[in-house]
TIKE-308220 format. One record per residue: x, y, z of N, C-alpha, C, CB in turn; residue number from 1. Coordinates in steps of 0.001 Angstrom, whole numbers, m for minus. Each point is the difference from the previous one (the first is absolute). Glycine has a CB too. Example, Ala and Ser with C-alpha at 12.3 -4.5 7.8 and 13.67 -1.06 7.14 Angstrom:
2
<<13190 m5690 7800> <m890 1190 0> <900 1200 0> <m1892 m1173 1246> 1>;
<<1542 2223 m1966> <820 1190 60> <m770 1090 730> <1184 m628 m2145> 2>;
This chain:
254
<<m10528 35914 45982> <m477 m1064 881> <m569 m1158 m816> <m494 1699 1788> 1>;
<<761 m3030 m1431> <m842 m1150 m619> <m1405 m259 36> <1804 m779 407> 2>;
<<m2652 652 m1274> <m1112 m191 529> <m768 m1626 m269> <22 2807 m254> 3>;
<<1463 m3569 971> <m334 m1817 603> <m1054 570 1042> <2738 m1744 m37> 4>;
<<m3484 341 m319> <m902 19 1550> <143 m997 220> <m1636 1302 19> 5>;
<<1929 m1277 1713> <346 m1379 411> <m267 m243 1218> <1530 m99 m1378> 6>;
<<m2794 m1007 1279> <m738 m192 895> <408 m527 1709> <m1131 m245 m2398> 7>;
<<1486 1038 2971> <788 m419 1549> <m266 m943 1195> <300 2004 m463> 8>;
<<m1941 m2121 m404> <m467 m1495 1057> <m324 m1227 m105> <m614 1270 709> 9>;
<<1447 m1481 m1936> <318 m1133 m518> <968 m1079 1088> <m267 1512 m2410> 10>;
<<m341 m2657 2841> <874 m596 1181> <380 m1231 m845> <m1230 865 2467> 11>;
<<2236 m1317 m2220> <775 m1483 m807> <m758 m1268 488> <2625 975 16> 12>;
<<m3228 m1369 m1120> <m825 m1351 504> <547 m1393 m362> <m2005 1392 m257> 13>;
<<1103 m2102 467> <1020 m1643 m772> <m605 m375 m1132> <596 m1300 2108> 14>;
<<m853 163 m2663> <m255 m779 m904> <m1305 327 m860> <1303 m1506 1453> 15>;
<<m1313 1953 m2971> <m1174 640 m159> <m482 m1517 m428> <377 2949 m649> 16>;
<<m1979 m3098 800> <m562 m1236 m304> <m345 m181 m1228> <m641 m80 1908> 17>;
<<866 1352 m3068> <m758 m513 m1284> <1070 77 m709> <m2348 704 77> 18>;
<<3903 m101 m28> <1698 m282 m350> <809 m748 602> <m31 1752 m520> 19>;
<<m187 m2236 1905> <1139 m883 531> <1056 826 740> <m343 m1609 m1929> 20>;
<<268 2609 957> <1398 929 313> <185 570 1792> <m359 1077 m2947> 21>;
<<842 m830 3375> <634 634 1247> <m432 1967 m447> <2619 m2522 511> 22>;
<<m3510 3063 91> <m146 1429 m86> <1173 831 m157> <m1801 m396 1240> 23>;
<<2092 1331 m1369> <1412 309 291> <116 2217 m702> <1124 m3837 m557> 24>;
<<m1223 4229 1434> <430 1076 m182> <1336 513 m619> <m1480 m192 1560> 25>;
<<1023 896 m2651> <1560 46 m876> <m90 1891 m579> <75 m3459 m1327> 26>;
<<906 3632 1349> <483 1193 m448> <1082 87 m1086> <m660 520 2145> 27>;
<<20 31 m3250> <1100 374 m1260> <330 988 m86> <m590 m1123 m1144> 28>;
<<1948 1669 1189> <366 1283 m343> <498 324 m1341> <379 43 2175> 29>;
<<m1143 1100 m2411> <m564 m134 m1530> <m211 1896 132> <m1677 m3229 m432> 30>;
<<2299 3856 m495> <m160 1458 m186> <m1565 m57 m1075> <3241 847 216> 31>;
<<m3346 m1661 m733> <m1125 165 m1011> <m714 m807 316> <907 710 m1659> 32>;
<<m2265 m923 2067> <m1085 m1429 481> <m688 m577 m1650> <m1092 1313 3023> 33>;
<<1649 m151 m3859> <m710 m225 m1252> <1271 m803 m1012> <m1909 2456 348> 34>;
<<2741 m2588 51> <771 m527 m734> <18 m1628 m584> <927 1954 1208> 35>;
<<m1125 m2446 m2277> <m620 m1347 m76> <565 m1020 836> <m520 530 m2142> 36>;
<<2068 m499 2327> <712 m1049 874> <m830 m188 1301> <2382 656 m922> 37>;
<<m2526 716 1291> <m918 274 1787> <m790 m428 m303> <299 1799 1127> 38>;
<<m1625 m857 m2165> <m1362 m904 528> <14 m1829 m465> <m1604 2669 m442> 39>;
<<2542 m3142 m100> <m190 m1336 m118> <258 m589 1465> <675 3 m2591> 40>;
<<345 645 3039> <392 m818 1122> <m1218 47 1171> <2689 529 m596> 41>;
<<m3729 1169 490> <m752 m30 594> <m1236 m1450 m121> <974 2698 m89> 42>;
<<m1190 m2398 m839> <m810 m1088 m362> <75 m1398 231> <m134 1442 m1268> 43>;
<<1125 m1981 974> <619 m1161 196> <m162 m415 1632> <1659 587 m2144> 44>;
<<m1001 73 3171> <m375 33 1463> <m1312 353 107> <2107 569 718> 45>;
<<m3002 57 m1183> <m1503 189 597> <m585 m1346 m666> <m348 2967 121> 46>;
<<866 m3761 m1160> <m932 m726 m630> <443 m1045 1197> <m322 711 m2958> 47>;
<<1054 m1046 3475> <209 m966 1610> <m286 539 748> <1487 m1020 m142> 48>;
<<m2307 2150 423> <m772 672 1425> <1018 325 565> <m1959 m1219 483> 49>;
<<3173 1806 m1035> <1168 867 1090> <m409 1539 145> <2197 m1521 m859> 50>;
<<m2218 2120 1626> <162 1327 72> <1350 706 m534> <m1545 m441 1842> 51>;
<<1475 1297 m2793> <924 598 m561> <39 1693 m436> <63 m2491 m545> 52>;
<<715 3104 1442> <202 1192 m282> <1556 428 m569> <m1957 207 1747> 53>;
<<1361 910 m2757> <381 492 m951> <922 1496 1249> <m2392 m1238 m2531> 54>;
<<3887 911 2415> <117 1352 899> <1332 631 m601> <m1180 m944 2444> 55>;
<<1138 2401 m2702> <770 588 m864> <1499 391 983> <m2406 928 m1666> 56>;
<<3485 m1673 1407> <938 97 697> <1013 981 764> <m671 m1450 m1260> 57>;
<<360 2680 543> <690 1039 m385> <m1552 889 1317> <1787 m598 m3544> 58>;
<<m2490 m80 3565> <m874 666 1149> <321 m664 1056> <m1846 649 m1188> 59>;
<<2223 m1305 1563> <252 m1113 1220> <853 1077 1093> <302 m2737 m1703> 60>;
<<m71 2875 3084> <1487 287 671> <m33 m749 938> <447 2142 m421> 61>;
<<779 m1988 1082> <166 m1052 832> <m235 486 1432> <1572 m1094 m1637> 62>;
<<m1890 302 2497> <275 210 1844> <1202 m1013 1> <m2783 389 1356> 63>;
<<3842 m501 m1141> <1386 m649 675> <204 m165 1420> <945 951 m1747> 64>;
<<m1418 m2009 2327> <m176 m64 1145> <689 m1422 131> <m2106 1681 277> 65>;
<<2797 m2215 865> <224 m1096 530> <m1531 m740 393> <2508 1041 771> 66>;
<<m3254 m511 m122> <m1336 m617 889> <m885 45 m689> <381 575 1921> 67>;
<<m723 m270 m3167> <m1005 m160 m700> <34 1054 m2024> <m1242 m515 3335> 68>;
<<2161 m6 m3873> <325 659 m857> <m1365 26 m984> <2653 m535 500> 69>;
<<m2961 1360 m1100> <m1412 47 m766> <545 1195 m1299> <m2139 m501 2564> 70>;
<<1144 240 m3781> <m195 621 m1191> <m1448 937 477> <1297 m2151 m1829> 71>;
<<m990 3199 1127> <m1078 1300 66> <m298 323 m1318> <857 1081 2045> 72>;
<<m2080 m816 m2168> <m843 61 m1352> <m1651 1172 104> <1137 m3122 m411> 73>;
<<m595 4281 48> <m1038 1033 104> <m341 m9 1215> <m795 m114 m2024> 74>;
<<2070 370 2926> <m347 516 1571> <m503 m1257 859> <m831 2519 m836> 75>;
<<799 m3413 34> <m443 m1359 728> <780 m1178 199> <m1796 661 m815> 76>;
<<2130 m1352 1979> <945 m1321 m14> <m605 m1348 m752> <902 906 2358> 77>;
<<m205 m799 m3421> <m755 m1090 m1398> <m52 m1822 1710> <2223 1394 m4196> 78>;
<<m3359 m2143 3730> <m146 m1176 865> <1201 m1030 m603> <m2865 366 510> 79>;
<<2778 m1363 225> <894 m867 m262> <m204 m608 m1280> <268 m254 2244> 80>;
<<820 m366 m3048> <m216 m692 m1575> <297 m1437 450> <919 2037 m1887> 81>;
<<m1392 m2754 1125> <535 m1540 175> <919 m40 m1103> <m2105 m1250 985> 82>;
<<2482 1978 m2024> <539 153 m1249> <305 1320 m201> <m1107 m1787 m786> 83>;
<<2399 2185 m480> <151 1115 m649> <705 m278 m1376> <m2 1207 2233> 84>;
<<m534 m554 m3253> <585 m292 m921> <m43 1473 m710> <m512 m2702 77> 85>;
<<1690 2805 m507> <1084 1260 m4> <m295 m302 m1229> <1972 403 1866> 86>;
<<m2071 1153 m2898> <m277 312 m1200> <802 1098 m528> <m2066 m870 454> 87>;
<<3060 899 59> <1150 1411 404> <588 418 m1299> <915 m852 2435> 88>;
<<m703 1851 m3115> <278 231 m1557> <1725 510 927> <m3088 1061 m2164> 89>;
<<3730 m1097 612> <1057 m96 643> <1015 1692 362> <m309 m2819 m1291> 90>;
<<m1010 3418 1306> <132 2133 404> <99 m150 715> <m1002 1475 m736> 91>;
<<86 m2289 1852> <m186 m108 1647> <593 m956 511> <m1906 787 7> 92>;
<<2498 m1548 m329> <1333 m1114 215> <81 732 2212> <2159 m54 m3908> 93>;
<<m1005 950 4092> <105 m89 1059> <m1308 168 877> <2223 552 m691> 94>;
<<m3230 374 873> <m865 140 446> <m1376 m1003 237> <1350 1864 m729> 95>;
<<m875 m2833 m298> <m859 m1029 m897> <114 m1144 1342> <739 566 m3218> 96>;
<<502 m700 3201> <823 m1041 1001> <m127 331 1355> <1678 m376 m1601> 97>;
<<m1751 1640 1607> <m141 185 1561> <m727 m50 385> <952 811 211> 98>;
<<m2385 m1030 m1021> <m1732 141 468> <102 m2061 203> <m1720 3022 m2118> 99>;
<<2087 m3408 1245> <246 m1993 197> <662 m15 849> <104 m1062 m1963> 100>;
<<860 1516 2444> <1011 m381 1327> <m1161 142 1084> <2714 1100 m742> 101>;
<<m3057 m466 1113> <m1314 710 648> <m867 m919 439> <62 1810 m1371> 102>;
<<m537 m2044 m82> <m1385 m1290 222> <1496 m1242 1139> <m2396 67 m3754> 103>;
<<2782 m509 2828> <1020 m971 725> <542 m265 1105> <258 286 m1440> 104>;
<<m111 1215 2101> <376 177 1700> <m1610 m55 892> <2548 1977 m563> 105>;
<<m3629 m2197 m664> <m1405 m294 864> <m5 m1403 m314> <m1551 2254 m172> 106>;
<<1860 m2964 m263> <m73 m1370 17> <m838 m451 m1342> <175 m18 2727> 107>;
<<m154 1289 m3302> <m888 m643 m1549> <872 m886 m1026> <m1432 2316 m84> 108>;
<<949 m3071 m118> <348 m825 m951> <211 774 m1683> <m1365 m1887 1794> 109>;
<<2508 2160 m2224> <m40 1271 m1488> <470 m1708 m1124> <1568 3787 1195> 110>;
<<m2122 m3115 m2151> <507 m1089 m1167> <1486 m139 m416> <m2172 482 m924> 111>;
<<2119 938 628> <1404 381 m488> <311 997 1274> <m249 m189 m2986> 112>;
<<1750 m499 3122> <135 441 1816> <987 1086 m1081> <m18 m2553 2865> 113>;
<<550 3503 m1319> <558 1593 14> <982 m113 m803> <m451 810 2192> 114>;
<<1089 m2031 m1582> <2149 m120 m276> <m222 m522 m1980> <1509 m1778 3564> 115>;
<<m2748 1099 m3743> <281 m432 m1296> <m540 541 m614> <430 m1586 257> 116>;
<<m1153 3037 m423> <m503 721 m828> <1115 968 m121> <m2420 m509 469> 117>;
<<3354 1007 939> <1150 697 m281> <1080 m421 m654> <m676 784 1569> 118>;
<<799 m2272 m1147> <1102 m535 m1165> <m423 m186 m1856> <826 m1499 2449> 119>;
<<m2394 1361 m2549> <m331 m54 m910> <250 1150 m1103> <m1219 m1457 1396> 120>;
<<927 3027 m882> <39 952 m17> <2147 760 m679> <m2916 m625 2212> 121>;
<<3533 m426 m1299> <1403 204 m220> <745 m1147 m1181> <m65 1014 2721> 122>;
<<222 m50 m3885> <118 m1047 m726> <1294 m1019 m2> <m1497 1522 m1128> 123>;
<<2668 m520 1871> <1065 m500 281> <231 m1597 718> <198 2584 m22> 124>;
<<m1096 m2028 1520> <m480 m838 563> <m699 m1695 m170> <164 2412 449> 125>;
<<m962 m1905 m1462> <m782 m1272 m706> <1093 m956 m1011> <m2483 1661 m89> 126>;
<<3310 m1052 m481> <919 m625 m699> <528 m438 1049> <269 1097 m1970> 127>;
<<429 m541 3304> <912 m1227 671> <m491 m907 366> <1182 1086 651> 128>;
<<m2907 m1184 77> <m403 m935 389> <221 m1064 m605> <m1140 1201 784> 129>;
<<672 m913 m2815> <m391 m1140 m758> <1375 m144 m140> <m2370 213 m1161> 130>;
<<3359 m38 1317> <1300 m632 m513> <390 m826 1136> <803 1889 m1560> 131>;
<<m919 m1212 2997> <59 m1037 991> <m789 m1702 183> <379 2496 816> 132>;
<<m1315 m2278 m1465> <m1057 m907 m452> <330 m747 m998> <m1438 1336 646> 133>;
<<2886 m727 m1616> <m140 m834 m1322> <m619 63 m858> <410 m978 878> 134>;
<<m1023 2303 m1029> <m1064 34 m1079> <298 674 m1036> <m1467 m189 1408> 135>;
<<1574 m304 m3001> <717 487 m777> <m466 1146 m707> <807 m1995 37> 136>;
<<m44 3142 m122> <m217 1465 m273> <1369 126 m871> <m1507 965 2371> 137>;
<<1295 565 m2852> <641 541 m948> <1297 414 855> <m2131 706 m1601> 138>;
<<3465 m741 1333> <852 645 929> <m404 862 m54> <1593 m771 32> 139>;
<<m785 1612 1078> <m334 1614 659> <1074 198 976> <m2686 9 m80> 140>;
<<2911 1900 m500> <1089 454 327> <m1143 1144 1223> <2274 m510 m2726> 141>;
<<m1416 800 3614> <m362 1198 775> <1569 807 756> <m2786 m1431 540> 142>;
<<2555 2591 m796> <1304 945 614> <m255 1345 598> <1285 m988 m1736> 143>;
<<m1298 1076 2214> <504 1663 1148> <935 998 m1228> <702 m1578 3156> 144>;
<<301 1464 m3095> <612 1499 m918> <374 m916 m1660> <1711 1872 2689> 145>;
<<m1971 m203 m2997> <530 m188 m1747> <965 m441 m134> <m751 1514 m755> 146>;
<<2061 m1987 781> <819 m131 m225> <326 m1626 150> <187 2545 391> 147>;
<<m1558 m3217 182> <401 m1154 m373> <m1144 m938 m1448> <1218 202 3009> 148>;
<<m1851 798 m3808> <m895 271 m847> <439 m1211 m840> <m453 2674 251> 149>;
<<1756 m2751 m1150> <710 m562 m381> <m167 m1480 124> <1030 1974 261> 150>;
<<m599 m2295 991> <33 m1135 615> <m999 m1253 m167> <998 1642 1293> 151>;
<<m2198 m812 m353> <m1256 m91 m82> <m1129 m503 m1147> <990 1510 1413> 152>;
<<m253 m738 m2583> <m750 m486 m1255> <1080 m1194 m654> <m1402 2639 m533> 153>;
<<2709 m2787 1081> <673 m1261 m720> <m372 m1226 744> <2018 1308 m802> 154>;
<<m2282 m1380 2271> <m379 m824 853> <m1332 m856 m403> <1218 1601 1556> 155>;
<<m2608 m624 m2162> <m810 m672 m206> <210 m86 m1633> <m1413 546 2276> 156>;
<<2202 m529 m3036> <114 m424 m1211> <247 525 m1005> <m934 m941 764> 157>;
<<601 2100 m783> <694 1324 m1122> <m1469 581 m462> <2633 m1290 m1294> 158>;
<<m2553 2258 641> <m1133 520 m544> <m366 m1052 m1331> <656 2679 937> 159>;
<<m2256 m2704 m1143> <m1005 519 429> <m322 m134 1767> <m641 m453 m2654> 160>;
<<392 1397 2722> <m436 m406 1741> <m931 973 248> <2232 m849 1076> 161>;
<<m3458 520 101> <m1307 331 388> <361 924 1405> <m1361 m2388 m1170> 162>;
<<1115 3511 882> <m25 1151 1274> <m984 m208 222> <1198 1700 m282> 163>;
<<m1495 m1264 1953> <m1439 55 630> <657 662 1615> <m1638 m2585 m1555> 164>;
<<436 3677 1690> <110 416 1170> <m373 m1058 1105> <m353 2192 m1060> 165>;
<<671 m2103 2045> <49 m639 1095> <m1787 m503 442> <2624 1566 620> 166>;
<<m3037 212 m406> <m1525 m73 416> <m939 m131 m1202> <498 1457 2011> 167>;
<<72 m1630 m2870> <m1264 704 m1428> <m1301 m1359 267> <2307 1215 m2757> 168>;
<<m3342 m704 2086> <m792 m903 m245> <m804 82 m1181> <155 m209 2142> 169>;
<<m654 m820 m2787> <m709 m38 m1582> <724 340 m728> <m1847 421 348> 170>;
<<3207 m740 m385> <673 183 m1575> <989 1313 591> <m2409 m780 m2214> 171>;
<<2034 1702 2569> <167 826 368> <1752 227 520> <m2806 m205 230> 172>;
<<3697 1072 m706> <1115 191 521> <1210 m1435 m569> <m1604 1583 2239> 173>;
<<703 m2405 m3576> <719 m681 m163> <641 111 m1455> <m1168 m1107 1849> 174>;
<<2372 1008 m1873> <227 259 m1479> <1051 m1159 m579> <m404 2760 364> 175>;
<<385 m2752 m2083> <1002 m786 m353> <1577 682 m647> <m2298 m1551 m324> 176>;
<<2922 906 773> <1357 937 m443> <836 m801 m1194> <341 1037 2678> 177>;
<<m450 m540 m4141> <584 m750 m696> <1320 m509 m110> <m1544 855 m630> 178>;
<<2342 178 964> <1405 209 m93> <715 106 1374> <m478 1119 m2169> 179>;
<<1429 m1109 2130> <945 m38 1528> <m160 1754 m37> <2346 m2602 m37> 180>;
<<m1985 3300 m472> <190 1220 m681> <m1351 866 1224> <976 m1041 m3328> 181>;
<<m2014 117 2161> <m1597 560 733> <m65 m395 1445> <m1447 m390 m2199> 182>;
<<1508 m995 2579> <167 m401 1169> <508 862 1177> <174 m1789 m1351> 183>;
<<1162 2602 972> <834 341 842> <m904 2136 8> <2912 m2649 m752> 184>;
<<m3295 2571 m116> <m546 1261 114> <m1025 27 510> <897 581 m1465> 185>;
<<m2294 m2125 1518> <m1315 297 515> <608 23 1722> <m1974 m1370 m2237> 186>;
<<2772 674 2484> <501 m141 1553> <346 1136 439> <815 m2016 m153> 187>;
<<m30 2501 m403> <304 1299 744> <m481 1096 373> <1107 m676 m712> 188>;
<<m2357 501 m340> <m947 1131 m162> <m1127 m682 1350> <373 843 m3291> 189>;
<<m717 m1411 3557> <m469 m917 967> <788 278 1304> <m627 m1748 m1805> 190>;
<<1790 1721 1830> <456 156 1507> <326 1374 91> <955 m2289 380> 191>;
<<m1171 3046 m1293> <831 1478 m271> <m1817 413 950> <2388 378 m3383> 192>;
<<m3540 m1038 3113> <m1144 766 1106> <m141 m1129 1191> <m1692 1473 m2022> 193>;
<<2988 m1776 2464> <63 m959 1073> <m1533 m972 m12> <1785 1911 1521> 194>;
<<m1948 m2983 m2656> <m1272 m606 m405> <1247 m1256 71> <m2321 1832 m1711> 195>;
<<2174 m2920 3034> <m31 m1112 97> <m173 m1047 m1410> <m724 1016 2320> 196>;
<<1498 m1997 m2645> <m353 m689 m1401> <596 m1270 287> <33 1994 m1738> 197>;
<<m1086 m3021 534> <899 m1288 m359> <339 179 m994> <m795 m1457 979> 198>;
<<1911 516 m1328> <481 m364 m1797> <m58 m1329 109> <1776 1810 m804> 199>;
<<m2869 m2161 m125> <m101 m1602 m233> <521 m320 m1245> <m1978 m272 1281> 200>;
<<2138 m926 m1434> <573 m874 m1405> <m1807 92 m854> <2599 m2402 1407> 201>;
<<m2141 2679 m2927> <m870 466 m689> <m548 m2029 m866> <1400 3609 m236> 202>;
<<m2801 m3787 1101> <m45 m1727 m682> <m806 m194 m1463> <m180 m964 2673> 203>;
<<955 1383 m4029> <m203 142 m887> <m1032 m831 m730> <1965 913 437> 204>;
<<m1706 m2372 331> <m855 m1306 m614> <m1522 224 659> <2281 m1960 m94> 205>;
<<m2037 2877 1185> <m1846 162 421> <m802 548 m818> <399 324 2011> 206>;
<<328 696 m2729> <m1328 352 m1233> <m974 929 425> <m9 m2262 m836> 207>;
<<617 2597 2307> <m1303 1381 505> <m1417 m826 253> <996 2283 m1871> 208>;
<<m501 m3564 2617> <m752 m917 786> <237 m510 1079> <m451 m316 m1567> 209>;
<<m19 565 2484> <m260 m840 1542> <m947 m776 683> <947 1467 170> 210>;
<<m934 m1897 725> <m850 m1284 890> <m152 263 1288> <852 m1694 m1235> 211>;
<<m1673 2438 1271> <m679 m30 1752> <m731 m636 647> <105 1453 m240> 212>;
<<452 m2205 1204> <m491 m1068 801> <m746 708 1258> <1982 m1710 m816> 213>;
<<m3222 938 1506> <m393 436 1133> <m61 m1528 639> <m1301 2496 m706> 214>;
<<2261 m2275 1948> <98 m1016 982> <m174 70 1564> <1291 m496 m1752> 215>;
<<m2422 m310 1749> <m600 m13 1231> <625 m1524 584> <m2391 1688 m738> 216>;
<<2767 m1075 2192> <m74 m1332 902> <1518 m1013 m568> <m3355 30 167> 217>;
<<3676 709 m1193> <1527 m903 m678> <m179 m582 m1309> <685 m853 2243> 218>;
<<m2133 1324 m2544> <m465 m1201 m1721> <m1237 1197 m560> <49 m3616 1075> 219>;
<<1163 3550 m2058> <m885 809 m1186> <m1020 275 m297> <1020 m516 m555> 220>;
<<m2147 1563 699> <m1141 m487 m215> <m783 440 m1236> <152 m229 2297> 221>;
<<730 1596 m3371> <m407 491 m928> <1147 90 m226> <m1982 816 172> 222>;
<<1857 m406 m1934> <1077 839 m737> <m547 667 m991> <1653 m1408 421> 223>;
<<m615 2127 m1029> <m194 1127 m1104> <1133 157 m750> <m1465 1212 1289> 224>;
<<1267 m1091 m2521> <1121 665 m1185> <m309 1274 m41> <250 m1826 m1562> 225>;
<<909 2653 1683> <m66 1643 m158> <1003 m252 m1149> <m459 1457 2630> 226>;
<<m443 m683 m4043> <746 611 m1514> <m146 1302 104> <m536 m1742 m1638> 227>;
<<1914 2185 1601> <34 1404 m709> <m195 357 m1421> <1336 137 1619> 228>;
<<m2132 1175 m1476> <180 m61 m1478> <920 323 m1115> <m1633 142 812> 229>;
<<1092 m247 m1979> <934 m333 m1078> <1076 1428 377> <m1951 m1509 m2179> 230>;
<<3023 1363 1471> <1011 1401 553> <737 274 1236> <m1482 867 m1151> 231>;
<<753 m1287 2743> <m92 48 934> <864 m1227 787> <m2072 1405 m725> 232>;
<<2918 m1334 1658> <818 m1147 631> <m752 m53 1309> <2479 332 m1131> 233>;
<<m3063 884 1458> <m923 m885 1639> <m1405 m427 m399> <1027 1713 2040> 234>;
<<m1484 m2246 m1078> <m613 m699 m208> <m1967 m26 1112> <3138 m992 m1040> 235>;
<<m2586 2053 1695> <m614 1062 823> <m1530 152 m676> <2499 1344 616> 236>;
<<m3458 m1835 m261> <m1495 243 m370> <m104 1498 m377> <m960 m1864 1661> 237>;
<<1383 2605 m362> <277 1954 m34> <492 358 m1677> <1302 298 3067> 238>;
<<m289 m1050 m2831> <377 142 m1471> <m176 m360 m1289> <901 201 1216> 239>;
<<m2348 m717 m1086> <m582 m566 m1123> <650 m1410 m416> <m546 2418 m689> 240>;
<<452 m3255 1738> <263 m1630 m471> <m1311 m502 368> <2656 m457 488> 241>;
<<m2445 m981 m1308> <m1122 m332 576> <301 m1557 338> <m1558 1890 m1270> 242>;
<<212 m1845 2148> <319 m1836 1278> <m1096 m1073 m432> <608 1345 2765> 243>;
<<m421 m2315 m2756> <m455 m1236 m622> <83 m1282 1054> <838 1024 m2376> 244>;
<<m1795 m1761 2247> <539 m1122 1603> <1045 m1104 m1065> <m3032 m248 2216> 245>;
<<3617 m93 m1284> <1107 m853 m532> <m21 m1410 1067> <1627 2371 m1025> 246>;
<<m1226 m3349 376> <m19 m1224 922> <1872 m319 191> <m2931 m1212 m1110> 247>;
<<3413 952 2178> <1085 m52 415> <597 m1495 m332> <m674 1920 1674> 248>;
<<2037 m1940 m2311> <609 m1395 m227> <42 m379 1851> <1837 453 m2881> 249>;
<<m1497 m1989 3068> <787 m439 1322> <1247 916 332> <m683 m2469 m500> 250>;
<<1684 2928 m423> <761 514 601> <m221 1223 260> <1124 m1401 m668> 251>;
<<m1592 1975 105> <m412 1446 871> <m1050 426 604> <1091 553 m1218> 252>;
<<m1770 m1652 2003> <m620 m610 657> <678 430 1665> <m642 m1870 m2278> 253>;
<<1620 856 2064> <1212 m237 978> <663 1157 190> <352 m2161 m646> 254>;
């Protein structure tokens, strides 16, 4: 059982007079309240007089109702949120989503809504978006049976080329394949435990460096350089890289 406490007679007020801010009842779902990302975020909302509870997701269930759909929390119907902001690791992915869909069919306002934490979650997925978008990525092969293995790795360019499971996360499930040879053996061994995969084009000039942007509202509002380390082609913090703030040219900006 969680032991959040969360005060139930808390009523949504307006305008606090010594922040300006609008009161606002908010709920983070968060398996750990101790985790630094959480308590910052806690903090951050109490330092504007929001009410903010800490509620462990994986405790949540649902009532599914047309006439009044509600979240349950230690035998109790959690009150209304003016906010939710989803902290969902990516173990609890489906269950994660179904507790945000939830808030959402109550009319809560979530940061990161259901459909884009599930597409986020699908890596397949996220590549079509950004290609639909125009956004320039590494080619990438994806296939259903072995036998078009072959293909697949001539399409995005020949070996060297970058395996990665579908779901993996932190580095995790991703490998480099030197040879066509290797290539054609990490794949098979991969679909031989029916494990979903990409084959990307291997981008030699990156150097086991990337650029993560965070964009709010359509305009950039941070970035970061992720280095892998020396030896190492990802670039994965998990995996011992490390991140640095970086300032963005105009064009990759745009």
């Amino acid at each position: 059982r969680s032991n959040v406490v969360i005060d139930w007679s808390i009523k949504r007020q307006n305008k606090t007079q010594t922040t300006g801010f609008f009161i606002m009842r908010i709920a983070i779902l968060s398996r750990n309240p101790r985790l630094y990302s959480t308590s910052r975020l806690v903090e951050a909302g109490q330092a504007r007089g929001h009410q903010v509870d800490v509620i462990d997701t994986m405790h949540c269930y649902m009532d599914i109702t047309s006439a009044r759909p509600s979240v349950r929390y230690n035998g109790k119907r959690l009150p209304y949120y003016d906010a939710v902001i989803p902290r969902i690791g990516a173990s609890v992915s489906f269950y994660g989503t179904s507790v945000v869909r939830q808030f959402e069919m109550m009319g809560t306002y979530s940061l990161n809504e259901s459909v884009a934490i599930s597409r986020s979650r699908d890596k397949l997925r996220s590549l079509q978006l950004l290609s639909r978008k125009g956004i320039g990525m590494p080619r990438t092969g994806f296939a259903h049976h072995p036998d078009k293995i072959d293909d697949v790795i001539k399409t995005v360019g020949g070996a060297p080329v970058v395996i990665k499971l579908l779901e993996g996360t932190q580095g995790i499930g991703v490998v480099l394949a030197d040879t066509q040879k290797a290539a054609e053996s990490i794949i098979e061994a991969f679909m031989g435990l029916n494990a979903s995969i990409l084959v990307q084009e291997f981008i030699k000039e990156a150097g086991g460096a990337d650029i993560r942007c965070f964009v709010v509202g359509g305009k950039v509002v941070a970035a970061m350089k992720r280095q892998a380390a020396p030896g190492e082609f990802r670039s994965n913090l998990h995996r011992g890289g490390q991140a640095s703030l970086v300032r963005l040219s105009p064009a990759e900006r745009k």
